[in-house]
C-alpha positions in Angstrom: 206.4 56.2 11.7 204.2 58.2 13.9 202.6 59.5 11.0 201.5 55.8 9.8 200.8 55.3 13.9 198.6 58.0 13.8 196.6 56.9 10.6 196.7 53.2 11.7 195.1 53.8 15.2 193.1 57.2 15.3 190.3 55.4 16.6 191.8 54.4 19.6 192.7 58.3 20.4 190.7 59.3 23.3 188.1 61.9 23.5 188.3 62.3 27.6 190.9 65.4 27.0 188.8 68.1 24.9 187.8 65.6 22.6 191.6 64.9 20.8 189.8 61.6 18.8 187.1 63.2 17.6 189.3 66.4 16.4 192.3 64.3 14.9 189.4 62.9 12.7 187.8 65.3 11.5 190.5 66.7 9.4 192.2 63.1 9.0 192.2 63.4 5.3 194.5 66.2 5.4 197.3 63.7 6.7 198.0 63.3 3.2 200.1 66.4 3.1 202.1 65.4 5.5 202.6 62.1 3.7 203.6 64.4 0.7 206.3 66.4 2.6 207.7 63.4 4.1 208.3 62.0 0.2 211.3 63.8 0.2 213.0 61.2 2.6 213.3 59.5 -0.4 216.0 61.5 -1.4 218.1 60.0 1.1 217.8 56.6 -1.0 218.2 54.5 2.1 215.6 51.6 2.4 215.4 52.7 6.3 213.7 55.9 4.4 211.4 54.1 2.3 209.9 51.4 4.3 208.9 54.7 6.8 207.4 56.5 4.2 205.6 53.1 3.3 203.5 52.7 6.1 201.8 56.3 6.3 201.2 56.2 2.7 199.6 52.4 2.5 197.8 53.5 5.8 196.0 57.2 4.1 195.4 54.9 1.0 194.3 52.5 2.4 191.6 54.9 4.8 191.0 57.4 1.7 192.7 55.8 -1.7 188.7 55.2 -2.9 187.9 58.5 -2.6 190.2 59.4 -5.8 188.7 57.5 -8.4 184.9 57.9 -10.0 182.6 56.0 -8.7 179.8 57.9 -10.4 177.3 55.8 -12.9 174.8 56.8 -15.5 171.0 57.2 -14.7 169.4 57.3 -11.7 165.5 57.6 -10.2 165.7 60.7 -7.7 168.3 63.9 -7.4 168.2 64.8 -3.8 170.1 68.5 -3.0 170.9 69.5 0.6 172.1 73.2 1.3 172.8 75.1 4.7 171.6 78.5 3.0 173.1 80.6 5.9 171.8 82.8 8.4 173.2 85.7 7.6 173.4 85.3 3.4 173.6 88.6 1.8 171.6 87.1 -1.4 168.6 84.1 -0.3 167.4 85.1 -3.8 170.3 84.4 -6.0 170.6 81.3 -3.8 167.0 80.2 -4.0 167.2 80.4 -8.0 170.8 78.5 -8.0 168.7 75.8 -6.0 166.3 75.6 -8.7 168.1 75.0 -11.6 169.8 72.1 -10.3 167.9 70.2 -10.7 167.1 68.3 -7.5 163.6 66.5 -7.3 163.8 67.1 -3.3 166.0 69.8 -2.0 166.6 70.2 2.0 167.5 74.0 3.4 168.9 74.0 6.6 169.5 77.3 9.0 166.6 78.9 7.5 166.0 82.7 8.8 162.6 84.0 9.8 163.1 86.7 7.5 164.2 84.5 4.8 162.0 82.4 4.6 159.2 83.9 2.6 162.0 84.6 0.2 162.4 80.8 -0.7 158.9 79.9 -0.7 158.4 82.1 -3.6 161.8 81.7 -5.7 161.2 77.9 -5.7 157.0 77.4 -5.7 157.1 77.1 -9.7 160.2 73.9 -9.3 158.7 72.4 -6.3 154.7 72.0 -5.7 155.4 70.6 -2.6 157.6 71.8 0.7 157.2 71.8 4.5 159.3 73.8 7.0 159.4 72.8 10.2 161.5 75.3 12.5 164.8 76.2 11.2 165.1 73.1 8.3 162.6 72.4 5.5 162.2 70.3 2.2 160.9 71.3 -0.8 160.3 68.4 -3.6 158.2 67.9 -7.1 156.3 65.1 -5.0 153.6 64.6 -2.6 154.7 64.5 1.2 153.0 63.1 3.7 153.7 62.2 7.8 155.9 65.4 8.3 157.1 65.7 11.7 159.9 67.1 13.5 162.3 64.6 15.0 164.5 66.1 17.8 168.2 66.6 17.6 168.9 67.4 21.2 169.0 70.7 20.9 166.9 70.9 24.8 168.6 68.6 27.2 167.2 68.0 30.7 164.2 68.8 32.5 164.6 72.8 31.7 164.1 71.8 27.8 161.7 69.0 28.3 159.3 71.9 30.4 159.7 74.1 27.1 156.0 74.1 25.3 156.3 72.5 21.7 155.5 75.7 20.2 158.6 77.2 21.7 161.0 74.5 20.9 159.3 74.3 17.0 161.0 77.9 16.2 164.5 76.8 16.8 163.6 73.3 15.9 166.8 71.9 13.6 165.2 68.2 12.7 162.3 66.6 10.5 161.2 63.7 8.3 158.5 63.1 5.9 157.4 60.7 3.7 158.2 61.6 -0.2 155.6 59.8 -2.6 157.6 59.3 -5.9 157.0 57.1 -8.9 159.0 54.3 -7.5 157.5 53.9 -4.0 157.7 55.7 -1.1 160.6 57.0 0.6 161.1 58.6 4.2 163.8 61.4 4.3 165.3 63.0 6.9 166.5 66.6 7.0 168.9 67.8 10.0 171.1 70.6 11.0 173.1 69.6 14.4 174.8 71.6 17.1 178.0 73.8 15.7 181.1 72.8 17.3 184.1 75.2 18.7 187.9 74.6 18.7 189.7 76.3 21.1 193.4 75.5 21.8 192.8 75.0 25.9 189.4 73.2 26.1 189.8 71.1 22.2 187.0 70.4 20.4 183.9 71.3 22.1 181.0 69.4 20.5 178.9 68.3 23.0 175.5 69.7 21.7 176.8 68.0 18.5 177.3 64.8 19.2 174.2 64.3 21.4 172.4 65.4 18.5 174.0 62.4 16.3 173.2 60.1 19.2 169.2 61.3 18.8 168.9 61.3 15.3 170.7 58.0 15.1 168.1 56.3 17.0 165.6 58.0 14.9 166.8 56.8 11.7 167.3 53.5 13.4 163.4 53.4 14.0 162.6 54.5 10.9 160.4 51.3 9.3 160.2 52.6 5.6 163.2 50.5 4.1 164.7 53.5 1.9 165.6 56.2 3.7 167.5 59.6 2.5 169.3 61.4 5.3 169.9 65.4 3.9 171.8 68.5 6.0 174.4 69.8 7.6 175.7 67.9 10.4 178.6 70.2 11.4 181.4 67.3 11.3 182.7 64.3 9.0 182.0 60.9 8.7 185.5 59.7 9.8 184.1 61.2 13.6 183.2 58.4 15.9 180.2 61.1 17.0 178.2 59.8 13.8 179.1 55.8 14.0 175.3 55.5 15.4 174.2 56.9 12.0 177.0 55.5 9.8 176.5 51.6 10.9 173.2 52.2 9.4 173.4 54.5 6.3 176.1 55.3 3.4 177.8 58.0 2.2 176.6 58.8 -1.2 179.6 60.7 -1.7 181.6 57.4 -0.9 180.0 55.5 -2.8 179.0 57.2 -6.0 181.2 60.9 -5.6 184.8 61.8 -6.8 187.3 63.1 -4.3 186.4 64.5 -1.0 183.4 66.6 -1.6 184.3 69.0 0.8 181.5 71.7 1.2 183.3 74.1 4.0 183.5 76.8 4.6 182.4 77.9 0.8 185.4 80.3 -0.1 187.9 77.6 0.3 186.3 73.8 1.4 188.6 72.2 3.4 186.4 69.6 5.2 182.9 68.1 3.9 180.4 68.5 7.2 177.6 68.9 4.4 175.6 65.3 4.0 173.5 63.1 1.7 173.5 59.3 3.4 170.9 56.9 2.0 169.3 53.1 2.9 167.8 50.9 0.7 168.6 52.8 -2.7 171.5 52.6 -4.5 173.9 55.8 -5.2 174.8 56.8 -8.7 176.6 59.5 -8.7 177.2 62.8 -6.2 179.1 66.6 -6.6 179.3 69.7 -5.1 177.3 72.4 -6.5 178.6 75.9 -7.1 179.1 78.4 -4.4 175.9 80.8 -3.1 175.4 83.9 -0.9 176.1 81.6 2.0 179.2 80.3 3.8 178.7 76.5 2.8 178.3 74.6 -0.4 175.5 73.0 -1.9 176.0 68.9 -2.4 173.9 66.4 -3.8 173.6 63.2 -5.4 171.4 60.8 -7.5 170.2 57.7 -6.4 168.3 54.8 -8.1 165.7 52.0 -6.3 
């Protein structure tokens, strides 16, 4: 029962203590386990039994039941790819090729390295004419783009970061957007990496950076006037997280909508939560996977949309 209580009403956990709501959600899916182990109070063949399993079950279905199925279509106008390539990934070229042949149209690195940089610019100039790096994130895409500019995550808060000269902040900067021309219009996508969280057993979830980040780029997407947007990159924390509901009210999950199963992207040996993104507006999402495991600690995802 406290289970289904649990499942029912995580969204009226508080975050004032180490930031319980926002931690009980993030791995939320994984309630289903419990769910599972508690099956064997059917054993007892008492209805008491069963109508207690009931509610925790019809609650996680209810929250995560549409995530089994596949929702993926045929066709499709634009592959979009997003991929965290790691800072400290042993192979950038082996990744870089993977990218490649995967056939994304527009493909969003995030947590770039100075030093690897050059390395991608070359492995992927022959699949993608066109790309822009802005600080730590870039996009590279088979199309024009156009009104690149970097749009701020909150990584500087206060006076102390608003006194930092732009050229400072650009080579830590962890946000962009830019206008992709393609054959069906134009489309403005955004490509973001946000403040890494911490959980530590006396303080909780520590996400501070993180969440003030959502809150910025939130705004940003809100004030975005082309009417289809693509939202690519890691944003260190799942959708069930009340940090993102500025973003979610506003965008979808192409992994919801047009994915199988949870998609989860980390950490890359063994995914157990999916903090890697591809959220769209104003195109419709036709299908969406995980791509094989690189050099780096997280997994590639994308999906295809149509206009």
């Amino acid at each position: 029962m406290l289970l289904g209580l649990l499942l029912l009403l995580h969204a009226s956990i508080p975050n004032r203590t180490g930031n319980l709501g926002s931690l009980v959600e993030t791995f939320l899916p994984w309630c289903g386990l419990f769910v599972l182990l508690l099956a064997g109070a059917l054993l007892r063949r008492t209805a008491t039994a069963v109508i207690a399993l009931l509610l925790p079950g019809v609650a996680w279905l209810n929250l995560f039941g549409g995530l089994l199925t596949d929702k993926s279509h045929p066709g499709g106008d634009l592959t979009g790819a997003s991929h965290n390539g790691g800072a400290d990934n042993p192979d950038p070229v082996g990744t870089a090729r993977a990218l490649a042949r995967s056939g994304a149209d527009v493909l969003a690195l995030e947590e770039l390295a100075a030093e690897a940089r050059r390395t991608y610019e070359e492995e992927l100039a022959q699949a993608y004419p066109h790309h822009t790096v802005q600080g730590t994130v870039g996009l590279w895409s088979r199309f024009p783009l156009s009104d690149t500019r970097p749009v701020d995550v909150a990584m500087d808060a206060g006076p102390l970061g608003d006194a930092k000269p732009a050229e400072v902040k650009m080579a830590y900067n962890r946000g962009m957007r830019t206008t992709v021309t393609t054959d069906h219009g134009p489309l403005a996508v955004y490509v973001a990496h946000l403040g890494s969280v911490r959980v530590n057993p006396g303080a909780g979830l520590s996400s501070g950076r993180r969440d003030a980040g959502a809150q910025s780029l939130g705004q940003a997407v809100a004030a975005e006037k082309n009417e289809r947007v693509v939202l690519l990159g890691d944003l260190n924390g799942t959708l069930d997280d009340r940090a993102y509901a500025g973003i979610t009210s506003r965008m979808e999950s192409a992994q919801e909508a047009a994915g199988t199963g949870f998609g989860f992207s980390w950490p890359a040996s063994f995914p157990v939560v999916r903090i890697d993104q591809m959220l769209v507006r104003g195109v419709k999402p036709e299908s969406a996977w995980v791509l094989p495991a690189t050099g780096s600690d997280h997994r590639p995802v994308a999906a295809r949309i149509s206009w």
